[in-house]
MDTraj code that builds the backbone (N, CA, C; nanometers):
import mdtraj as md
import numpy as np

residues = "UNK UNK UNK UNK UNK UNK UNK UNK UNK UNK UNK UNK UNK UNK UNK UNK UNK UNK UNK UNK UNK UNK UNK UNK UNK UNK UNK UNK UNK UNK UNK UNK UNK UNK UNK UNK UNK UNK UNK UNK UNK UNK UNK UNK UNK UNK UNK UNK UNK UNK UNK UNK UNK UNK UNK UNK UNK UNK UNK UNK UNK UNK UNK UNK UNK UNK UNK UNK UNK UNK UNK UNK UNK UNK UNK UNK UNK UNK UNK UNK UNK UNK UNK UNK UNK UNK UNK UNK UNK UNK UNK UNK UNK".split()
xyz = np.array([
    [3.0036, -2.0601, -0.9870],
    [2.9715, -1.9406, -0.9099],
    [2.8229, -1.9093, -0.9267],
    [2.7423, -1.9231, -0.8142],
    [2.5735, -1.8759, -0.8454],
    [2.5771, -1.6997, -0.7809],
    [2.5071, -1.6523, -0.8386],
    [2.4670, -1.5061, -0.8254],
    [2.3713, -1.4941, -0.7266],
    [2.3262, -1.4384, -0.6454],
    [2.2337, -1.4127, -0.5777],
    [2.1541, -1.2510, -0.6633],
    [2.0250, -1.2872, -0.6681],
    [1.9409, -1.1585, -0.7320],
    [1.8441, -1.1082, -0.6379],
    [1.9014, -0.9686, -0.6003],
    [1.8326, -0.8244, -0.5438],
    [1.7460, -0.7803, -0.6376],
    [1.6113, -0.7753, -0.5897],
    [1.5358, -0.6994, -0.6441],
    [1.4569, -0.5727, -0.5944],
    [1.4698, -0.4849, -0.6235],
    [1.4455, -0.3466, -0.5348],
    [1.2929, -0.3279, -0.4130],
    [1.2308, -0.4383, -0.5461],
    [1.0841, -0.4699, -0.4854],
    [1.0936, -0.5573, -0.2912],
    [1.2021, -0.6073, -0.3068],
    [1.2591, -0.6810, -0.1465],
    [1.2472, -0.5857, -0.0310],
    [1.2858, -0.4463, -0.0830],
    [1.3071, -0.3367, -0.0059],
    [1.1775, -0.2241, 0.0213],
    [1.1294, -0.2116, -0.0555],
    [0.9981, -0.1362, -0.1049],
    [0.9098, -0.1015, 0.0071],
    [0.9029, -0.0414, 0.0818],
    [0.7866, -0.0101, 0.1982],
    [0.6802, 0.0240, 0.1728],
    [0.6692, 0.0293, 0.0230],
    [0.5281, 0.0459, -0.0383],
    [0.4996, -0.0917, -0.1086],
    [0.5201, -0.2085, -0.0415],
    [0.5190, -0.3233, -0.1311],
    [0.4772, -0.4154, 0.0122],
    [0.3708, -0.4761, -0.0241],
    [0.3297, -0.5948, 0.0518],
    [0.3898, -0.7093, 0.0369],
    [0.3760, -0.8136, 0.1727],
    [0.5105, -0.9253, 0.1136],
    [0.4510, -1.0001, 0.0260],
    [0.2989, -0.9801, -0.0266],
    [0.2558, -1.0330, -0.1080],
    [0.3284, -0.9599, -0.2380],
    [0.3147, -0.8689, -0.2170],
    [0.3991, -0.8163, -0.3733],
    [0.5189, -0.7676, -0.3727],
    [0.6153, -0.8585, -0.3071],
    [0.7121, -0.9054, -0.3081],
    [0.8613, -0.8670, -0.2137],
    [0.7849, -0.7806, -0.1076],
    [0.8561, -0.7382, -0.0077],
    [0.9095, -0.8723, 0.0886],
    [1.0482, -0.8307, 0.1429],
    [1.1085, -0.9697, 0.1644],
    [1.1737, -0.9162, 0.3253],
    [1.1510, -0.7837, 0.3441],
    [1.1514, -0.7360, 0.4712],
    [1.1301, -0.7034, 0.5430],
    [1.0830, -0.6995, 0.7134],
    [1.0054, -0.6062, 0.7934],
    [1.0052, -0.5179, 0.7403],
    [0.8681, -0.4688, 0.7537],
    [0.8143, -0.3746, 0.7466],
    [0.9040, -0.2088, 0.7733],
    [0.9395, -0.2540, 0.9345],
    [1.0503, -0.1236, 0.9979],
    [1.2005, -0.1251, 0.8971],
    [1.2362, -0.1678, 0.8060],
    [1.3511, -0.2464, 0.7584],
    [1.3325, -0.1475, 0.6236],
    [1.2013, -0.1596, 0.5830],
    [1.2099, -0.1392, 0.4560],
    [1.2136, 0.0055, 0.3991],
    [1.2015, 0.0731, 0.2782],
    [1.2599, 0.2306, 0.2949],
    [1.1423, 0.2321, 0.1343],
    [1.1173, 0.3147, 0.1049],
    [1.0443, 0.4004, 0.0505],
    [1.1421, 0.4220, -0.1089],
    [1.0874, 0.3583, -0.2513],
    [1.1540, 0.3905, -0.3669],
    [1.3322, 0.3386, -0.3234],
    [1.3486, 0.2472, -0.2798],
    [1.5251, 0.1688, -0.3368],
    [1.5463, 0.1775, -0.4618],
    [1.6651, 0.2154, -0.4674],
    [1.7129, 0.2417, -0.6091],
    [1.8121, 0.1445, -0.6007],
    [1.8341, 0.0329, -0.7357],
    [1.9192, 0.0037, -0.7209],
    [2.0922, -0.0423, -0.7059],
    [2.1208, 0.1397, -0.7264],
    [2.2669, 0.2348, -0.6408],
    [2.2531, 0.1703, -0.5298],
    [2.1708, 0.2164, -0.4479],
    [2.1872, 0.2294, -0.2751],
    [2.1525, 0.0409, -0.2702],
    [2.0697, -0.0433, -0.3241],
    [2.1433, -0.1899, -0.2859],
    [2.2414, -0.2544, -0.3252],
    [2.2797, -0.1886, -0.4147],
    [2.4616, -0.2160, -0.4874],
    [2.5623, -0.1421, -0.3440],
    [2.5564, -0.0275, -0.3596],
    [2.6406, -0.0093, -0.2176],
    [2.6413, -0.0459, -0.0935],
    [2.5274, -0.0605, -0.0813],
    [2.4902, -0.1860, 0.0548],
    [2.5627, -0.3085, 0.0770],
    [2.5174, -0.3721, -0.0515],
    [2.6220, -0.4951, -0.1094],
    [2.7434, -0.5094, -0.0735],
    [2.8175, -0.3792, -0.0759],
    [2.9514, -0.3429, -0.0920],
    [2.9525, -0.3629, 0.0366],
    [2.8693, -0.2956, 0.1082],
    [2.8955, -0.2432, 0.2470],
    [2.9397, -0.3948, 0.3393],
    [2.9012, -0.4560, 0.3007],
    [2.8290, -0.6482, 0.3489],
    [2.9212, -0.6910, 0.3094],
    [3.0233, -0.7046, 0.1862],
    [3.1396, -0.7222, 0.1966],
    [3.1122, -0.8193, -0.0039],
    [3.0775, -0.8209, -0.0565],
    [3.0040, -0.8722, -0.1854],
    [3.0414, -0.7909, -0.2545],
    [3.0868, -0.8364, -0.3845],
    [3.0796, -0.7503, -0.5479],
    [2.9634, -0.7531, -0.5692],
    [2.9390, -0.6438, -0.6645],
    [2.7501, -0.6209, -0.6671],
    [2.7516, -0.5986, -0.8220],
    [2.6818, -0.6854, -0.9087],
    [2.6830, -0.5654, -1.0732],
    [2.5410, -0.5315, -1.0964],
    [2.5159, -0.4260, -1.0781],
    [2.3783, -0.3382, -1.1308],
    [2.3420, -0.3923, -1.2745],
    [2.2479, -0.4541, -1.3131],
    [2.1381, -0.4459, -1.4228],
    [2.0209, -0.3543, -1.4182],
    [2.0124, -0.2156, -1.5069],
    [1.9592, -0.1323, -1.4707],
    [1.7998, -0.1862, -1.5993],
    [1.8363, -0.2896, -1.6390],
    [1.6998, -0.2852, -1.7614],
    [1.6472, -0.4171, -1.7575],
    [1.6408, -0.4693, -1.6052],
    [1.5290, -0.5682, -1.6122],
    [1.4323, -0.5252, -1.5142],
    [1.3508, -0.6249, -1.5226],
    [1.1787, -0.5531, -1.4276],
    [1.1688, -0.6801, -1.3683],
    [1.1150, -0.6781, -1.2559],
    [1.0544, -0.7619, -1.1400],
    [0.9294, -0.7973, -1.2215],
    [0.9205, -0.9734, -1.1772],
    [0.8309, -1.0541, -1.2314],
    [0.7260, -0.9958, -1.1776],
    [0.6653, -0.9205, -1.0561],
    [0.5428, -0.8609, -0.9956],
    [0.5387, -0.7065, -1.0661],
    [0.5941, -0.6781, -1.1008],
    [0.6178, -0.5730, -1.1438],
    [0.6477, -0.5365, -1.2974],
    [0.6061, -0.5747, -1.3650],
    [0.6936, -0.5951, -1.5137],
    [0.6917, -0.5173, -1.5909],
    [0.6099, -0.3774, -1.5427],
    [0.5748, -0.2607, -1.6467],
    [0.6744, -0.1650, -1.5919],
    [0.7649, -0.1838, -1.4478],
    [0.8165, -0.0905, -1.3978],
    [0.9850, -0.1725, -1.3958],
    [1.0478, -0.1073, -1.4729],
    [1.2222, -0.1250, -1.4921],
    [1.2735, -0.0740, -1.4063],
    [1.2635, -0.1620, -1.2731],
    [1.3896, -0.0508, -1.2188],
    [1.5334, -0.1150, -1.1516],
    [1.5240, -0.2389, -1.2540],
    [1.6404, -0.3001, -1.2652],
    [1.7093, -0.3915, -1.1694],
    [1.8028, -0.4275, -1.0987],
    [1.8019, -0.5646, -1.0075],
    [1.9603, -0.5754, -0.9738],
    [1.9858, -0.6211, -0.8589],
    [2.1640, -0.6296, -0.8719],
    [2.1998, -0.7744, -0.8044],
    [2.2810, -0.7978, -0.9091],
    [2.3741, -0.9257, -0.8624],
    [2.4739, -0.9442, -0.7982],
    [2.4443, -1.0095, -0.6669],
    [2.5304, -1.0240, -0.6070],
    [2.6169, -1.1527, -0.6260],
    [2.7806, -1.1519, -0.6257],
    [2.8722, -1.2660, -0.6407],
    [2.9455, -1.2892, -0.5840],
    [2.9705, -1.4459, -0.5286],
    [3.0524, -1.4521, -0.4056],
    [3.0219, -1.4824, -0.2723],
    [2.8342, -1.5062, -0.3082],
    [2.7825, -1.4887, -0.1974],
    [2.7668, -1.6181, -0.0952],
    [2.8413, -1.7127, -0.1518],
    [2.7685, -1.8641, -0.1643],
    [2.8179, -1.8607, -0.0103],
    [2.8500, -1.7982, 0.0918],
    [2.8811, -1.8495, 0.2195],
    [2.8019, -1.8210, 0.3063],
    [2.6486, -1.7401, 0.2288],
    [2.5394, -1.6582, 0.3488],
    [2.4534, -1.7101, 0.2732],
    [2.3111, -1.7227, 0.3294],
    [2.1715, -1.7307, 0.2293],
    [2.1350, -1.6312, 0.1684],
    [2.0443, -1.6194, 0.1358],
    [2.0222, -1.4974, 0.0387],
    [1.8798, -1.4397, 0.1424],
    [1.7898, -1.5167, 0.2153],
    [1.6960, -1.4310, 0.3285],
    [1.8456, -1.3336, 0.4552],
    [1.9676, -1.4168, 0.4656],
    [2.0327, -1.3507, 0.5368],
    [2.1037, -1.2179, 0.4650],
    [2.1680, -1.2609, 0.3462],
    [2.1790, -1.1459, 0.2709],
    [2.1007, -1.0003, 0.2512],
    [1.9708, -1.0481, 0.1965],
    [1.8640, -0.9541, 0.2128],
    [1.8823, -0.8733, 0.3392],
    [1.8256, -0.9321, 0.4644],
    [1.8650, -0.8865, 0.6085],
    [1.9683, -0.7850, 0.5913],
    [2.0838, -0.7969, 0.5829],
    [2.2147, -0.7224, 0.5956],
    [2.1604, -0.6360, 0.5271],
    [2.1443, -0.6076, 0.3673],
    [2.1555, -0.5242, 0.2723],
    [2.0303, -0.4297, 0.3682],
    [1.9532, -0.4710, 0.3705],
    [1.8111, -0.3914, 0.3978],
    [1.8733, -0.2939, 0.4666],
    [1.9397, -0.3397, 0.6448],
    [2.0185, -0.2809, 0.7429],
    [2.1027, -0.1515, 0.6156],
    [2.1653, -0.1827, 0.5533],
    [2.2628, -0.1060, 0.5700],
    [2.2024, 0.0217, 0.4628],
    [2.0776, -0.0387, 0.3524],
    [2.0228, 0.0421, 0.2926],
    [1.9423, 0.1477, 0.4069],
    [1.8862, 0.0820, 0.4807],
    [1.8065, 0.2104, 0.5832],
    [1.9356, 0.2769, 0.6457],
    [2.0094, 0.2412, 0.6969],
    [2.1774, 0.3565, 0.7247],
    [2.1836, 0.4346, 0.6349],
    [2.2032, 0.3854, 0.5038],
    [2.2255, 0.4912, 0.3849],
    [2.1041, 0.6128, 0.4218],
    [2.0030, 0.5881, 0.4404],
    [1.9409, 0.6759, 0.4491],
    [1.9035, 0.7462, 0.5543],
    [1.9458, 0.7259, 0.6471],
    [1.9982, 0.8106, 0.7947],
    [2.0687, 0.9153, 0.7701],
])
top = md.Topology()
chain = top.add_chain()
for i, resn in enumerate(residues, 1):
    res = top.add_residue(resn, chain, resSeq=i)
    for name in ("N", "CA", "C"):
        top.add_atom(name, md.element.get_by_symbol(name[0]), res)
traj = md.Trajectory(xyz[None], top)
């Protein structure tokens, strides 16, 4: 079973894709927490387990932890991303 790893920084609209944004621009949302890409997860149809105490390799002074997705092995993980992003900007509608 491989995990697929969310990192909040994917989502970040304050994050260049140089520093490590993985989504349009219009896609992306302002401080993701990663609650709202765990429920996203859910939303997409994936078990999600929150690690709230690791830090993004671009980021390494800032913990704001990462979620694993499992189960995922039947989508890519740029398509994954896609979905989650979608359903994280809903959440925030």
């Amino acid at each position: 079973m491989v995990e697929k790893v969310l990192w909040p920084a994917y989502f970040d609209a304050e994050k260049t894709r140089n520093e490590g944004r993985r989504v349009a621009a219009e896609m992306a949302v302002d401080e993701p927490t990663v609650d709202e890409i765990a429920q996203a997860v859910q939303q997409v149809g994936y078990d999600a387990i929150i690690e709230r105490d690791k830090a993004y390799s671009r980021e390494n002074w800032n913990e704001r932890g990462r979620v694993l997705v499992q189960n995922a092995d039947d989508s890519s993980k740029n398509d994954l991303i896609q979905a989650v992003a979608a359903y994280v900007a809903a959440l925030r509608d």
